[in-house]
Z-matrix of the N, CA and C atoms (Angstrom, degrees):
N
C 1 1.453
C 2 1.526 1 108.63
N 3 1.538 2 109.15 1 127.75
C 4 1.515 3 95.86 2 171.04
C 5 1.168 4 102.28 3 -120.34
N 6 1.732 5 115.90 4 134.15
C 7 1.210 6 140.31 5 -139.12
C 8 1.982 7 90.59 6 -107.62
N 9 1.318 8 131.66 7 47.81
C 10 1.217 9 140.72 8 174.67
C 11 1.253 10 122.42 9 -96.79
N 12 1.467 11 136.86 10 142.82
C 13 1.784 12 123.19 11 146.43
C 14 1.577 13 103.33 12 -99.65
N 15 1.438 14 84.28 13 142.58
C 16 1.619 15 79.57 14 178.93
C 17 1.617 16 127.81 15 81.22
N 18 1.388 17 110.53 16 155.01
C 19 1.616 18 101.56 17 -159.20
C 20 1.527 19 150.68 18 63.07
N 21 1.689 20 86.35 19 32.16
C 22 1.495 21 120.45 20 -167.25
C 23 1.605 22 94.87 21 -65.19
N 24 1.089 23 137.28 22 -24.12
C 25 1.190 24 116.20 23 176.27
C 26 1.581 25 110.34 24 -78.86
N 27 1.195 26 123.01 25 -56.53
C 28 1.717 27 116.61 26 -167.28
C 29 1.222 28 110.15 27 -69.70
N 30 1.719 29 126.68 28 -3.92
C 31 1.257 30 119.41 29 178.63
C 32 1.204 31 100.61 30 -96.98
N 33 1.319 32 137.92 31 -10.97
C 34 1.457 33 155.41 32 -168.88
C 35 1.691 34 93.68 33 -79.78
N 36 1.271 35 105.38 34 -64.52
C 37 1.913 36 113.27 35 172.34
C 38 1.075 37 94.22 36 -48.48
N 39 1.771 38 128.22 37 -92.51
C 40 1.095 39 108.23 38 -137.63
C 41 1.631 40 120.13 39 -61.78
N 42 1.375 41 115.29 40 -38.11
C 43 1.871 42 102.65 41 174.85
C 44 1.603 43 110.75 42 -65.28
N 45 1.399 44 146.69 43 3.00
C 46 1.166 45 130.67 44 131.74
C 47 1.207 46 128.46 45 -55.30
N 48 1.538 47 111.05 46 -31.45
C 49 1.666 48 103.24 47 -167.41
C 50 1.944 49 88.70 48 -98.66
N 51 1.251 50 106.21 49 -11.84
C 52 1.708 51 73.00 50 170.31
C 53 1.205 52 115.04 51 -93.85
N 54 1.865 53 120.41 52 -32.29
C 55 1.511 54 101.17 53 155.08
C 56 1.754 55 128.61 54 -21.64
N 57 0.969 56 107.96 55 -75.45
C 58 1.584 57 124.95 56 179.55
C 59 1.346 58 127.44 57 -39.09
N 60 1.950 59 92.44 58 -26.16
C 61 1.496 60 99.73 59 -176.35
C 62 1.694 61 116.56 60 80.70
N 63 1.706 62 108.78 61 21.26
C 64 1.619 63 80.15 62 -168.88
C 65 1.965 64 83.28 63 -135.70
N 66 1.147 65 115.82 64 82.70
C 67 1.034 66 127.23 65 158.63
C 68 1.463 67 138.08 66 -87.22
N 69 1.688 68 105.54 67 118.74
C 70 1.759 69 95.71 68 -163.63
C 71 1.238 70 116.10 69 -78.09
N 72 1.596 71 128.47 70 172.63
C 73 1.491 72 108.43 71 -136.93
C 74 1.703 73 86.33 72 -114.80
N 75 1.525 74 101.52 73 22.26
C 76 1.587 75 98.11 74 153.59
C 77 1.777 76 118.36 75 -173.00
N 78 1.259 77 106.22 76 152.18
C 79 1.589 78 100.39 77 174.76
C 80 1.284 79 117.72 78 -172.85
N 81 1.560 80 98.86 79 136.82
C 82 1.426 81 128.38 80 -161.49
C 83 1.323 82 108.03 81 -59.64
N 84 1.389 83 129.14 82 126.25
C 85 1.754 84 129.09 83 161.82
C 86 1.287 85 93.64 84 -106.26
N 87 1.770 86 106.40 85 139.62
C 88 1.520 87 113.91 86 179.60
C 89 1.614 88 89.40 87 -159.19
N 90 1.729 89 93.86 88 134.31
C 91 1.223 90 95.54 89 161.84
C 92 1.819 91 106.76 90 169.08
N 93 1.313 92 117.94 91 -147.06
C 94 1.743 93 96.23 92 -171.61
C 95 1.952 94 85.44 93 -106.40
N 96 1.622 95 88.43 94 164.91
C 97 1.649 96 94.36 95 -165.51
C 98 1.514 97 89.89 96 -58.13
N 99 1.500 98 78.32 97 176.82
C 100 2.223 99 108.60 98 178.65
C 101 1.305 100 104.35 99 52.28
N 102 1.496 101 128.77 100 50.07
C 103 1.544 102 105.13 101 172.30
C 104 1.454 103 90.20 102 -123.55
N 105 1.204 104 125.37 103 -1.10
C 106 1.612 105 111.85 104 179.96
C 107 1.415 106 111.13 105 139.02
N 108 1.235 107 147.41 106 -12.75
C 109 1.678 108 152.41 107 -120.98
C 110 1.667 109 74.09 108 -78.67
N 111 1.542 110 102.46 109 -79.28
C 112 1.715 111 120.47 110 -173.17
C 113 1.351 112 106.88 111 -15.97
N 114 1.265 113 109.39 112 -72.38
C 115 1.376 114 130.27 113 -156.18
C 116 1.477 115 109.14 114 -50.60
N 117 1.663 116 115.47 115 -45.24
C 118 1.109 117 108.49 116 -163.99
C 119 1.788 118 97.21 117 -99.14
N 120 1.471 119 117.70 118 -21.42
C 121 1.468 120 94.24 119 173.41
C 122 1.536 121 131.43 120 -53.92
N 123 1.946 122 92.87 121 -37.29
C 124 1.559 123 105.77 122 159.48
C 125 1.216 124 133.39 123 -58.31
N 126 1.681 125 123.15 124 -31.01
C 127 1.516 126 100.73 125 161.34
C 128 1.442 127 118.50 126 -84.12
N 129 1.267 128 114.69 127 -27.63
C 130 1.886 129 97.70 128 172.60
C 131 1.393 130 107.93 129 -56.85
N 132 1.292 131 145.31 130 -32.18
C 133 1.484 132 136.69 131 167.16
C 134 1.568 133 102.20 132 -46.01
N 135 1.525 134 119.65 133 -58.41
C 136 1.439 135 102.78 134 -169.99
C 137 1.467 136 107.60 135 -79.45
N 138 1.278 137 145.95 136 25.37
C 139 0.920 138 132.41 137 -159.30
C 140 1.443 139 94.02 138 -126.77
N 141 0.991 140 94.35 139 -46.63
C 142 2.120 141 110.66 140 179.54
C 143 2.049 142 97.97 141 -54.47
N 144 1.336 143 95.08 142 -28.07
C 145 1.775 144 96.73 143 -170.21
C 146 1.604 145 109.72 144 -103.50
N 147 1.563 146 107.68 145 -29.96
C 148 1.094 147 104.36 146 168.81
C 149 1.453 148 147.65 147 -22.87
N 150 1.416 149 134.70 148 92.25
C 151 1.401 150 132.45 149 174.70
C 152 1.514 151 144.36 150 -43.83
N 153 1.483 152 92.77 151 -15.55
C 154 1.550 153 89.68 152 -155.72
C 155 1.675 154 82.51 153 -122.63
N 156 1.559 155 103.47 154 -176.38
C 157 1.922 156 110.55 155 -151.46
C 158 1.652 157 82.35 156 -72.07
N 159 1.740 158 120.62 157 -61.47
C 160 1.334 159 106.76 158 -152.14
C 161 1.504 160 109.59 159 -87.95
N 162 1.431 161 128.49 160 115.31
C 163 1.436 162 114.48 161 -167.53
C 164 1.596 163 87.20 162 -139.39
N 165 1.747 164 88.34 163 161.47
C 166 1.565 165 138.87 164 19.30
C 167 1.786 166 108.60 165 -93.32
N 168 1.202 167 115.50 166 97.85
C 169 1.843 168 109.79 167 167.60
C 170 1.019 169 128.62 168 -57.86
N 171 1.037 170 125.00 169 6.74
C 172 1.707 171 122.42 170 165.49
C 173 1.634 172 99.01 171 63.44
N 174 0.827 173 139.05 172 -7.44
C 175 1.332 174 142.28 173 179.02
C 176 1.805 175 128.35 174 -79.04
N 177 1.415 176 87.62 175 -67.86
C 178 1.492 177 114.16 176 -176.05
C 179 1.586 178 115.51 177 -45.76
N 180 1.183 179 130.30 178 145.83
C 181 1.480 180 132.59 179 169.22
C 182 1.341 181 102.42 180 -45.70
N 183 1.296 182 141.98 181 -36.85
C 184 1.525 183 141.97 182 -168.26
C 185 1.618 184 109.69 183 -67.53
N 186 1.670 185 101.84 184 -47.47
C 187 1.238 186 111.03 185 165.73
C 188 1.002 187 137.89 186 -58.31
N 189 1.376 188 102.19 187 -65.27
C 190 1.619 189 117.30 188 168.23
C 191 2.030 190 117.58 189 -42.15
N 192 1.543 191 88.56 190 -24.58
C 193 1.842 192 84.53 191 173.08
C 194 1.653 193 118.21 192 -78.55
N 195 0.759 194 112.27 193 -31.53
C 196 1.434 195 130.27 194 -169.99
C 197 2.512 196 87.43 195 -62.51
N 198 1.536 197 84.69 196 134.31
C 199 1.646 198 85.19 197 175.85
C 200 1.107 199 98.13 198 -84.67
N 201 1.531 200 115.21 199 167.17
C 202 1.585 201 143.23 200 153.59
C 203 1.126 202 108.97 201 -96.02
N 204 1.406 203 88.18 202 162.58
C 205 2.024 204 95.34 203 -149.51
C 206 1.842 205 93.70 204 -77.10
């Protein structure tokens, strides 16, 4: 679940490319503060570590390691 408003497109990419498995092993967030950069670099961390089918669950030990901003 990604817990975002807004930015339905790059969250649209990235859970395709982690479906797929083909995530590049880096990428730029740019934009004016408070719109999200944090937020979402932090869930692709839990998501990339994530255990379980629907990720990132906020749940899992994988998740739960990952800090909040």
């Amino acid at each position: 679940m990604w817990p975002l408003i807004g930015n339905d497109r790059i969250i649209s990419f990235l859970q395709r490319s982690l479906e797929k498995g083909v995530l590049s092993q880096a990428y730029l967030f740019t934009g004016l503060p408070r719109v999200g950069k944090m937020t979402l670099a932090l869930l692709i961390a839990q998501a990339v570590n994530c255990t379980v089918q629907n990720k990132p669950c906020g749940d899992c030990t994988s998740c739960t390691h990952v800090p909040e901003k």
